[in-house]
C-alpha positions in Angstrom: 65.6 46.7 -33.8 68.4 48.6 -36.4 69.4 51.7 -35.8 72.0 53.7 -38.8 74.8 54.9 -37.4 78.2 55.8 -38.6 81.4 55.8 -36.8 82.7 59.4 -35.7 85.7 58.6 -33.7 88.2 55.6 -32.9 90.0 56.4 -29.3 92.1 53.7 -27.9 89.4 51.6 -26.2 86.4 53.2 -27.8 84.2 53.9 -30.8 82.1 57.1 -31.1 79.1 56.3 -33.3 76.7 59.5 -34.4 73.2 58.7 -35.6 72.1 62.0 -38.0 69.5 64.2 -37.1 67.1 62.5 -38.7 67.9 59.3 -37.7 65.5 57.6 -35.1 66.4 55.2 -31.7 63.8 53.0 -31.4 64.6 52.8 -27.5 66.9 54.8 -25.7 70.6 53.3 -25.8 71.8 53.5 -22.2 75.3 52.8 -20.5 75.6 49.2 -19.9 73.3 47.9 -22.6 75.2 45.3 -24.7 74.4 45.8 -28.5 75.4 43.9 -31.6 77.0 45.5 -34.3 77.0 44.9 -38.2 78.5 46.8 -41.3 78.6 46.1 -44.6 82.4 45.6 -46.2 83.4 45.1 -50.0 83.4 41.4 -50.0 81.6 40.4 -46.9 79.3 41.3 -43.4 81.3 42.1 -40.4 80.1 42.1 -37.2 80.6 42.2 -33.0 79.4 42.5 -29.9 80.1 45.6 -27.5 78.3 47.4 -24.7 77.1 51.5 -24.5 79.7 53.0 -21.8 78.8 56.7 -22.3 75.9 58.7 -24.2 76.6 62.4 -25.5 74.0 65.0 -26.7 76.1 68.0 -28.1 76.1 68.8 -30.6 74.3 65.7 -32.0 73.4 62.3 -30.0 76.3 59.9 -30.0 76.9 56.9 -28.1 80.7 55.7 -27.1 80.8 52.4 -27.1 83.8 49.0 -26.1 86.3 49.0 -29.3 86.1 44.9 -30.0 88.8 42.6 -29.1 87.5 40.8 -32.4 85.9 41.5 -35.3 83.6 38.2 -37.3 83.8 38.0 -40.8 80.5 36.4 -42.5 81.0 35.8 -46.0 77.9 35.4 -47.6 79.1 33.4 -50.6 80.1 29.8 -51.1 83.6 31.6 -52.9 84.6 34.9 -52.6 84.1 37.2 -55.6 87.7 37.8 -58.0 88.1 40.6 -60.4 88.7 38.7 -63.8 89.5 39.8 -67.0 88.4 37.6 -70.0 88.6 37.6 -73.9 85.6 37.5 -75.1 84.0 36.5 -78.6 80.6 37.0 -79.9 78.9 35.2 -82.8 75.6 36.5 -84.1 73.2 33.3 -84.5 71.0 33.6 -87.3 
């Protein structure tokens, strides 16, 4: 089950994630629940694995969660994608 978040705070130990108002749970997060956590950088998926410590309702819902000791790095190609500049020539083909 996803749920769209976005990062509203980084304190020492914790991250403070804030769904919008529009945004729906599908379940209730409560302290103690582990949950995984994926985001989308500009050259490959990132993810870990942390656990709910707190949940806050003012003035929006937001969850405070265990910073990661690590962070995994998935790339999603074989290579990883270089800027590259290139002369190019065109021919028309009759």
């Amino acid at each position: 089950v996803q749920c769209h978040t976005r990062v509203l705070e980084q304190r020492q130990d914790t991250i403070l994630v804030v769904g919008g108002e529009r945004v729906r749970v599908p379940s209730p997060l409560l302290p103690g629940q582990r949950v995984q956590v994926q985001f989308q950088g500009d050259d490959a998926l990132y993810g870990f694995r942390s656990r709910i410590l707190r949940t806050h309702h003012t003035p929006l819902t937001c969850w405070e969660m265990e910073k990661p000791k690590t962070i995994q790095r998935h790339q999603r190609r074989r290579y990883p994608r270089l800027a590259l500049r290139l002369p190019v020539q065109f021919t028309h083909l009759y």
